[in-house]
C-alpha positions, 0 to 999 in steps of 0.5 A: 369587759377584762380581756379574757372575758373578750377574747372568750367571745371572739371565740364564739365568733371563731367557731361560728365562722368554721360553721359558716365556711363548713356549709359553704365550702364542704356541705350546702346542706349542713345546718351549721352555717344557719346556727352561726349566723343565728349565733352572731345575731343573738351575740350582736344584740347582746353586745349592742343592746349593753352599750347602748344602755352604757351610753343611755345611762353615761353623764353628759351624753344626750339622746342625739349625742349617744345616737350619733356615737352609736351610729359612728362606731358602727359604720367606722367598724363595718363601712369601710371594708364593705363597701371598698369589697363592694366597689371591687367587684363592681371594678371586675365588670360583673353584670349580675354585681351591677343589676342589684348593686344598688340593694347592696350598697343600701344594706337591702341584700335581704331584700334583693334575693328574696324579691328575686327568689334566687341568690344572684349574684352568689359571690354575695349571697352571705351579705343579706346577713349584714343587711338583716343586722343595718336593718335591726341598728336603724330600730334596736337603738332608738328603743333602748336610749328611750326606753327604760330597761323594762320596756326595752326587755318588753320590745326584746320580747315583742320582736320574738313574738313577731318573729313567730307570728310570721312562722304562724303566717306560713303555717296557716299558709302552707306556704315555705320558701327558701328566701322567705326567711331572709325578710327581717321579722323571721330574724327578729326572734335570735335579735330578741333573744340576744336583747333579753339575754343580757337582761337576763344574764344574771339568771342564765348564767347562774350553774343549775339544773335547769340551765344544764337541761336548757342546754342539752334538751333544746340541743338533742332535739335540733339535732334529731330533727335534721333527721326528720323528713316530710313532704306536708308543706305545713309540718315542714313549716314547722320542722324548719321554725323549730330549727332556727328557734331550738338553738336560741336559749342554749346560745344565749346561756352560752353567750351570757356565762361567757360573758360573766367570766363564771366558766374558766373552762369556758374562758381557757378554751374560748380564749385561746389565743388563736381562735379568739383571733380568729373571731377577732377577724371574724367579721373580715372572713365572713365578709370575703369568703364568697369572693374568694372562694369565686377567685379561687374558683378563677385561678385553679380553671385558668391555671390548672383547668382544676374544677373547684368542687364541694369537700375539704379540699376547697375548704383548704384551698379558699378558707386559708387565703380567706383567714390570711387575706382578712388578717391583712385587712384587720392589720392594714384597714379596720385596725387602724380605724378603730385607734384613729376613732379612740384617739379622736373621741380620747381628744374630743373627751379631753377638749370637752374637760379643758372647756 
């Protein structure tokens, strides 16, 4: 992609993580942390199912090589802050970081707080998220770099229908908890969508009617949902499966024009500067906002004897150290680990060719 068009899809990440930090830090009841975390997923599955077909389709790339890639580009890219956060607070001594520790260092989050139907330990509640997304690396790419494109839409299309059928499950059920959703199959349905969006990103991002529609209906009526209020376990099952699947296809429309470079409206303001830095960043905030918002927590009780509350000023307060904290960690960490990775696979290439 040009560079515009990426800095266009940092700015999807930009304000995705402004929803997250809205819900945890002003509002736990606000919906706009689940649609960004919903958006990073269709995003990711969109991303990552168009490189695997590039290194499916490259010359001299065989299956294992362009799996060993794939998996090296990931872990170089997430690994190495996760687990030097996770470290970290195991140094702090915190016994509810020690009783799951072991869940968390396997990429088994999701599964720890929905086994244990809580969200101990809170400061890393957000990370089953990251879970959920190590969980869909160890399937997604051994279907796509053996599959031809066809299948892999057919496998896309298949993971939404298994999303739906557990939604069915807990329809028939009545049976709804909060933690339920954090089990893998009831994110299969935003992966899925990401994966046939890119397959499909010709269709949606052509200007029509139907796209304008697709867009303002599904959101119009997500919106007046969160009005709804019932006390039938089944319709709640039902309000709760059309929240997180309304939002799907106006994602992906919105993902695959900015994509295309179609929209320079779009591209303009997605690609401010700024924001698509943000979004650049964007993996380093979402990382460390809980365990900032516990040391701010920590610093204005000891210092100040202020209680940190809910509202714009802990939004300020902990939102602020936590850009600033994941800039240094962009600049110093994940940066340069990146160029260290291209400058080895440029040498690995050139050695290869001399050969």
């Amino acid at each position: 992609m040009a560079a515009d068009r990426i800095r266009a899809l940092d700015g999807i990440r930009a304000i995705a993580i402004f929803g997250v930090f809205y819900t945890h830090f002003v509002d736990d009841n606000s919906l706009l942390g689940d649609l960004a975390v919903r958006t990073f997923f269709v995003l990711s599955a969109f991303l990552i199912t168009g490189n695997l077909i590039e290194l499916r389709d490259a010359k001299g790339f065989t299956y294992l090589a362009a799996l060993q890639n794939f998996y090296a580009r990931r872990a170089g890219r997430l690994l190495p802050t996760y687990y030097a956060l996770l470290l970290g607070l195991a140094a702090l001594d915190l016994v509810t970081i020690h009783d799951g520790l072991f869940y968390h260092l396997a990429f088994l989050s999701n599964i720890w707080f929905a086994m244990g139907m809580n969200w101990n330990p809170w400061v890393l509640a957000h990370t089953w998220t990251l879970s959920v997304e190590w969980q869909f690396y160890l399937i997604w790419p051994l279907i796509v770099l053996s599959c031809a494109n066809r299948s892999v839409a057919l496998a896309a299309g298949g993971a939404i229908a298994i999303a739906v059928a557990f939604w069915l499950a807990c329809f028939v059920t009545g049976y709804y908890a909060e933690q339920v959703v954090l089990w893998p199959p009831f994110s299969f349905d935003a992966l899925g969508v990401g994966g046939l969006a890119f397959f499909f990103s010709g269709v949606l991002a052509r200007p029509s009617r139907m796209r304008l529609i697709a867009v303002i209906l599904p959101t119009a009526l997500w919106g007046a949902l969160q009005l709804f209020e019932t006390s039938d376990p089944r319709l709640l099952v039902v309000v709760k499966f059309l929240l997180q699947a309304l939002p799907l296809l106006p994602m992906a429309i919105l993902i695959a024009v900015t994509a295309s470079g179609t929209s320079p409206v779009l591209d303009r303001i997605l690609g401010f500067r700024p924001l698509a830095y943000l979004g650049r960043i964007s993996y380093g905030c979402y990382l460390y906002h809980f365990p900032m918002l516990w040391l701010m927590m920590q610093i204005l009780w000891w210092v100040f004897d202020y209680p940190l509350e809910r509202g714009f000023i802990e939004l300020v307060v902990v939102a602020i150290p936590t850009i600033a904290f994941s800039a240094l960690s962009w600049e110093m960490i994940e940066r340069p680990i990146q160029k260290w990775r291209t400058g080895s696979r440029q040498k690995a290439a050139q050695a290869k060719k001399a050969v």
